[in-house]
C-alpha positions in Angstrom: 0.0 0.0 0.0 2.9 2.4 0.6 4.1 1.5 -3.2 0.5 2.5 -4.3 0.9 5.5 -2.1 4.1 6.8 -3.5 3.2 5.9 -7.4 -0.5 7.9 -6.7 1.7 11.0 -5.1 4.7 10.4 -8.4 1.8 10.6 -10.5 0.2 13.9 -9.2 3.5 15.2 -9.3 4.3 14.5 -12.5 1.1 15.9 -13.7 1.6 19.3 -11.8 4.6 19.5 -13.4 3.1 18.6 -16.7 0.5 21.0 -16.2 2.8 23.7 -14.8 5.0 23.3 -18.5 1.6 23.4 -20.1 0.5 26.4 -18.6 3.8 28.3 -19.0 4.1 27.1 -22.8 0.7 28.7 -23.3 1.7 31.8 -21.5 4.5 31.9 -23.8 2.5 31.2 -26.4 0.4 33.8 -25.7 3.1 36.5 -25.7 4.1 35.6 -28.9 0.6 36.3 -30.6 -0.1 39.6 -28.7 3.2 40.5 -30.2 2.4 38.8 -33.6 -0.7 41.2 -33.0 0.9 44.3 -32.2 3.2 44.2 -35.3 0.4 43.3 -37.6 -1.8 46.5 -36.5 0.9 48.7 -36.9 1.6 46.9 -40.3 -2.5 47.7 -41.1 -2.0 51.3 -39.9 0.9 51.9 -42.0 -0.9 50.3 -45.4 -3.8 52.4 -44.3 -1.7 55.3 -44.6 -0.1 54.6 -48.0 -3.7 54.0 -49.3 -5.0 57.2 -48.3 -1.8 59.0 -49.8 -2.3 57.1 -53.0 -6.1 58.2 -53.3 -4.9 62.0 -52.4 -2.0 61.5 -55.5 -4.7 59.5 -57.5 -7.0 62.9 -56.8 -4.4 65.2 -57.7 -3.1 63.7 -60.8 -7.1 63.6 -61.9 -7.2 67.2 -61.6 -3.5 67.8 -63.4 -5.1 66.1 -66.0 -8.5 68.2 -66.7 -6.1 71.1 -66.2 -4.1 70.1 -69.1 -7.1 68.7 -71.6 -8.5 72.5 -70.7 -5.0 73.8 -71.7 -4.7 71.6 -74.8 -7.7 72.3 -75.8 -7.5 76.0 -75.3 -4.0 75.5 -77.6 -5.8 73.4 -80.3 -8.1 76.2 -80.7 -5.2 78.6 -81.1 -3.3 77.0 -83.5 -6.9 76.4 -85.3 -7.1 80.2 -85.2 -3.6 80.8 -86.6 -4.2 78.6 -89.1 -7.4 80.8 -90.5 -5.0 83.3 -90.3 -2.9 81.5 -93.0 -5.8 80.6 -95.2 -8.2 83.9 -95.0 -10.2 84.4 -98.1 -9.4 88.0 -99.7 -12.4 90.7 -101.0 -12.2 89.3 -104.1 -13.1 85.9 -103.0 -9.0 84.3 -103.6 -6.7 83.0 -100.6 -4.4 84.9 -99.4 -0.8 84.0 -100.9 1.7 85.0 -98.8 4.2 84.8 -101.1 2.9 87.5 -103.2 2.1 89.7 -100.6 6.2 89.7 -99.4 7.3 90.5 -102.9 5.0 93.4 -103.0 5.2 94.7 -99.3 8.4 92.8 -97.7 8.6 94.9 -94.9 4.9 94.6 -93.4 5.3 91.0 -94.0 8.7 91.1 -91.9 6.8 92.9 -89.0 3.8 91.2 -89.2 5.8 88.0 -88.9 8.0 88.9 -86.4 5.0 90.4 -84.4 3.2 87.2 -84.9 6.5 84.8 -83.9 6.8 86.9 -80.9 3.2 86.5 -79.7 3.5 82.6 -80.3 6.5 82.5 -78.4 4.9 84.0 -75.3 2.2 82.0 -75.8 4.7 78.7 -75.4 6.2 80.8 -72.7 3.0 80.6 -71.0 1.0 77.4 -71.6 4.8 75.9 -69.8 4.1 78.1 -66.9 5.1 81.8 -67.1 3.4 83.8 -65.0 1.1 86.7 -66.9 3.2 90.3 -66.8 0.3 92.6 -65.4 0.1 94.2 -69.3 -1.3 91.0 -70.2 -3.7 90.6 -67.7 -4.9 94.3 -67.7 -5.4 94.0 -71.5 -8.7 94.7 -72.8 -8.7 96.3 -76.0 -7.7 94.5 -79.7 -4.6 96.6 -79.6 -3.0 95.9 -76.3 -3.5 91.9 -76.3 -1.6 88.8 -77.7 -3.9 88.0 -80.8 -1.8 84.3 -81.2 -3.7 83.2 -77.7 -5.8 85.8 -75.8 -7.6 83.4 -74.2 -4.8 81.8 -72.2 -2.3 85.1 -72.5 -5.2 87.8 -71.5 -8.1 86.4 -69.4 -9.8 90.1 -68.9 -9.9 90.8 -72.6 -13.5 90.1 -73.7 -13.4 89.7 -77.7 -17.1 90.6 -78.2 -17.2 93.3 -75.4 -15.4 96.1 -77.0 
C-alpha cells in the first residue's frame, strides 16, 4: 500500500509538473501572438496610410489632367485660329498668298511675322508656366493683347465686349 501511495503522489507530481509546463508554454505562447498582433496592426496602420496617400495622389493627378485637356484644348483652338490666319479668303473671293504679298510689301510681311513669332513664343512661354506680366492681364482692347492666344495670354480681354 505504501508503493500504491508513493506511485498515486509520483503521478500527481508529475502531472503538476506537466500542467505547470503546459501552462507556461501557453503563457508563452500567448506573448508571442499579442506580439504577432501588435506588429500586424501597426503593419495595417501603415498600409492604411499609403492607401490614403495614394487616393490623395490619385486625386491630384485627376485634376492635373483636366487642367491640361482644358489647356490643350484651349491651344488646339489657337493654332486652329492661326491657321485661318494663314488661309483667310481676300475681297475678291481668292486666298491669301503670302508669297505675293512679301514680294510686294516685304517689310509689313517682316513685321507682321516677327509680331506674330513673338506673340506665339509668349504664348509657349506661358502654356509651360510663365506667370502673366500685369500688361497681359490688364489687357482689354484689340490693340493691347496677344492676338496668337488671348484666351490663355489675356483672361480680362473680352473679344465681343469692345
Amino acid at each position: 500500500m505504501m508503493y500504491l501511495k508513493i506511485a498515486i503522489v509520483a503521478i500527481m507530481l508529475a502531472g503538476g509538473a506537466g500542467a505547470f509546463i503546459y501552462v507556461k508554454t501557453l503563457q508563452a505562447d500567448l506573448a508571442m501572438s499579442e506580439a504577432n498582433n501588435a506588429k500586424l496592426e501597426q503593419s495595417v496602420e501603415s498600409q492604411k496610410a499609403v492607401i490614403e496617400q495614394q487616393l490623395k495622389d490619385v486625386k491630384a493627378i485627376r485634376v492635373a489632367i483636366v487642367e491640361q485637356e482644358t489647356l490643350n484644348k484651349k491651344l488646339n483652338e489657337s493654332l486652329e485660329d492661326l491657321r485661318d490666319k494663314f488661309h483667310k479668303v481676300n475681297a475678291s473671293g481668292k486666298k491669301r498668298d503670302i508669297g505675293a504679298l512679301a514680294e510686294d510689301k516685304p517689310r509689313l510681311i517682316e513685321r507682321v511675322i516677327n509680331t506674330g513669332t513673338r506673340n506665339a513664343l509668349r504664348c509657349m512661354e506661358i502654356s509651360m508656366g510663365a506667370k502673366l506680366t500685369e500688361k497681359e492681364v490688364n489687357a482689354t482692347k484689340k490693340s493691347e493683347i496677344n492676338s496668337e492666344c488671348s484666351d490663355i495670354a489675356n483672361p480680362n480681354y473680352e473679344p465681343y465686349g469692345n
